[in-house]
C-alpha positions as CSV (number, residue, x, y, z in Angstrom):
1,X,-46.9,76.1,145.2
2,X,-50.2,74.4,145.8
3,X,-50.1,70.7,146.5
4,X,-52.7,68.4,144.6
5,X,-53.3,66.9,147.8
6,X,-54.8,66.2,151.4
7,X,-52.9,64.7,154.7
8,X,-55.4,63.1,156.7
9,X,-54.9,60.2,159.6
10,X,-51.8,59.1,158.2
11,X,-52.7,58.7,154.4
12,X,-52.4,61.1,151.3
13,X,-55.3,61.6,149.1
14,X,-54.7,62.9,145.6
15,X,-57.6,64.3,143.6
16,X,-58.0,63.1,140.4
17,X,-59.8,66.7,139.7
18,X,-56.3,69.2,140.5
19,X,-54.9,70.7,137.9
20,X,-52.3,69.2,136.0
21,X,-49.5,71.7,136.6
22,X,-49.9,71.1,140.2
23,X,-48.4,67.5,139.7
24,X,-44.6,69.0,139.7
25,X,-40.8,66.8,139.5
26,X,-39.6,67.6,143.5
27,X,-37.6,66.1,146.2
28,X,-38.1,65.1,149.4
29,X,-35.8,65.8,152.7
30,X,-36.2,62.2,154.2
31,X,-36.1,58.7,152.7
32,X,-40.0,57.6,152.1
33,X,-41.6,54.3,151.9
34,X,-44.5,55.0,149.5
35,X,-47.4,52.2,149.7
36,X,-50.5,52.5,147.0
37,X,-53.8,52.1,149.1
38,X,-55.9,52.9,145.8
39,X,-55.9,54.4,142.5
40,X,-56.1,53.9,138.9
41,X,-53.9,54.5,135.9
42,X,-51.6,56.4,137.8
43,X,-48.3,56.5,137.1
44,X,-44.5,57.3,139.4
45,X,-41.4,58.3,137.9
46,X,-38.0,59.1,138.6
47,X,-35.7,61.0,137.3
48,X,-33.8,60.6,133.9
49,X,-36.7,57.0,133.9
50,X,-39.7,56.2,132.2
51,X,-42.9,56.2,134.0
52,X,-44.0,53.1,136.0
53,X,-48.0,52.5,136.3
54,X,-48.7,51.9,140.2
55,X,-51.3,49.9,141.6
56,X,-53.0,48.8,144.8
57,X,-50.6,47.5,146.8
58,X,-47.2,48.6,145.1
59,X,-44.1,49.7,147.4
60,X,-42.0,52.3,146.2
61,X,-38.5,53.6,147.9
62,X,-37.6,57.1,147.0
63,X,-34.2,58.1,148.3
64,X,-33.5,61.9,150.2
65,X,-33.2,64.6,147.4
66,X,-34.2,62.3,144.5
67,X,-36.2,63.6,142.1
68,X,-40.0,62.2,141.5
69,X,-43.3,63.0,140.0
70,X,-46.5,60.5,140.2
71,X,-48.8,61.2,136.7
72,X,-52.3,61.8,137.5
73,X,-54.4,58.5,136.5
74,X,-58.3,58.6,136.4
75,X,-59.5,58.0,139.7
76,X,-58.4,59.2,143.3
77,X,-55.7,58.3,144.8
78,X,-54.2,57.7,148.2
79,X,-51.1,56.4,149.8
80,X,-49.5,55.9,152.4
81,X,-46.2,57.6,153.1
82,X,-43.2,56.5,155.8
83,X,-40.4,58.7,156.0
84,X,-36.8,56.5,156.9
85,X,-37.3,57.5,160.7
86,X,-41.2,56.3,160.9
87,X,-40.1,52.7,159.2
């Protein structure tokens, strides 16, 4: 699998450019703290939920082994990502 993004000093850029197959439902092996830095019209969702639109400044909690998917929007986007031990 190819991720749709780059790790770099503590932030994850998404490229509004990547394919859309590359955007795939998945779960994480920690707890995360996921804070928007920047971005437009994208959107997070859970499992078995509708999609939420993000924006600068959102917080969202994703739980060990739940799935999520974030929806490509039409600009970049980067966040910042704290696993349960880094919080």
């Amino acid at each position: 699998m190819v991720n749709p993004y780059i790790d770099e000093q503590g932030l994850r850029y998404f490229d509004v450019d990547q394919p859309e197959e590359y955007f795939v439902w998945h779960r994480d092996t920690e707890d995360r703290k996921i804070t928007v830095i920047d971005g437009n019209d994208w959107k997070f969702q859970y499992d078995n939920e509708l999609p939420i639109s993000i924006n600068k400044g959102d917080i969202i909690h994703v739980n060990k082994n739940e799935y999520h998917r974030i929806i490509k929007g039409d600009s970049n986007l980067i966040l910042k990502i704290e696993e349960k031990n880094e919080i």
